[in-house]
Phi, psi and omega in degrees: 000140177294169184270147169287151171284024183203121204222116032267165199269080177215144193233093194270112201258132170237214181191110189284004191287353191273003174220038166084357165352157162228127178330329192254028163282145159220041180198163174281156172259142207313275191303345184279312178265062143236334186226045144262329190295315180276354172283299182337325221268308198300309156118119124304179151302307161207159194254170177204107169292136179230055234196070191295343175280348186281135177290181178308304181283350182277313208265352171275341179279329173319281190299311184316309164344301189284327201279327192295337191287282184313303192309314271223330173246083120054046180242175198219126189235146184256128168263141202283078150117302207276108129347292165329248180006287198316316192285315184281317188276021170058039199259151183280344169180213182219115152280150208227149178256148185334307153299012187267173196284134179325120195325309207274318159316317176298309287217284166290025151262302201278344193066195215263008188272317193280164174284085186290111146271127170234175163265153143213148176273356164212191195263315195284003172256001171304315204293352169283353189246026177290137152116024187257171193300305207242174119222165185257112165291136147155195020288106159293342175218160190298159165196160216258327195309310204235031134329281156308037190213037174050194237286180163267162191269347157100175166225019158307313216271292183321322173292332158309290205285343181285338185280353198273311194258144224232006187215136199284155171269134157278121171268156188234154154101067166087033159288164151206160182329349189262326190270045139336266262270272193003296186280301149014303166275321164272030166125337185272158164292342178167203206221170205196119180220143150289257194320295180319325159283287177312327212250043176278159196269346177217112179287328177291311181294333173290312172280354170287336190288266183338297173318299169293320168302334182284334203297315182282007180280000000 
């Protein structure tokens, strides 16, 4: 299996709706870039803009921002879906969602420097997704964020996909620093978080938790 392309293996995704976000944002709000600044500030591995309600122009003012933010900790940042986006704001890649454009077309917009992720929800859709750096498994546990991506898959079914998959897994979906060492034994490379980050009262002491627990994992 390839190395994740990224270190430490933590995938900080976000969601400006946890800090009153609206469809007609095209900026940050004050508490949302006080704690994407402290987590960055903290080193995730990578950020994943993530903010699917956004037009083009919003969500490309967004990532310049943002990619400038990140380059700055060394994190390396992924844009949800838009390739464009990803290319204009100078972002480190693209993550594509399960129904998103096939890897080897995502592959060919970004070339071969940038990053490809995607998500899958079962072990038998990897194979639609060869040839991306990563992918993100889950909801392994409930979480309100992934819900709409049905029940959680638990951690049998992550383990079935880390043996399966041929590219490291991200578990996704109601981690927190204590369930690491879990996914960690079944089978995953690391972890892909919302909640557990954003909505801590300190997002920096919070990507220090997680860091330590993947070392110690």
């Amino acid at each position: 299996m390839r190395a994740l392309p990224f270190d430490p293996p933590l995938y900080l995704i976000t969601d400006r709706r946890r800090f009153g976000g609206t469809a007609g944002d095209d900026g940050f709000g004050p508490d949302e870039w006080r704690a994407l600044d402290a987590a960055i500030a903290a080193g995730p591995g990578a950020v994943q803009l993530r903010e699917k309600d956004l037009g083009g122009r919003a969500l490309c003012a967004r990532a310049e921002r943002l990619a400038a933010r990140c380059r700055a900790s060394g994190v390396k940042l992924l844009v949800n879906e838009r390739a464009d986006v990803a290319l204009a704001a100078g972002a480190d890649g693209v993550h594509l969602p399960e129904s998103g454009l096939p890897v080897a077309s995502a592959r060919g917009l970004v070339g071969p420097d940038r990053l490809v992720g995607c998500s899958v929800h079962a072990a038998d859709l990897l194979a639609a997704r060869a040839g991306a750096d990563f992918v993100l498994f889950g909801p392994v546990w409930d979480t309100p964020a992934k819900r709409a991506f049905g029940a959680p898959q638990g951690l049998e079914r992550l383990a079935a996909v880390a043996r399966t998959s041929t590219v490291p897994v991200l578990a996704v979906g109601g981690v927190t620093p204590e369930r690491v060492s879990d996914v960690l034994r079944a089978g995953a490379s690391g972890v892909a978080v919302i909640g557990a980050i954003l909505d801590a009262r300190d997002p920096g002491a919070a990507v220090a938790a997680f860091r330590e627990a993947l070392a110690r994992g």
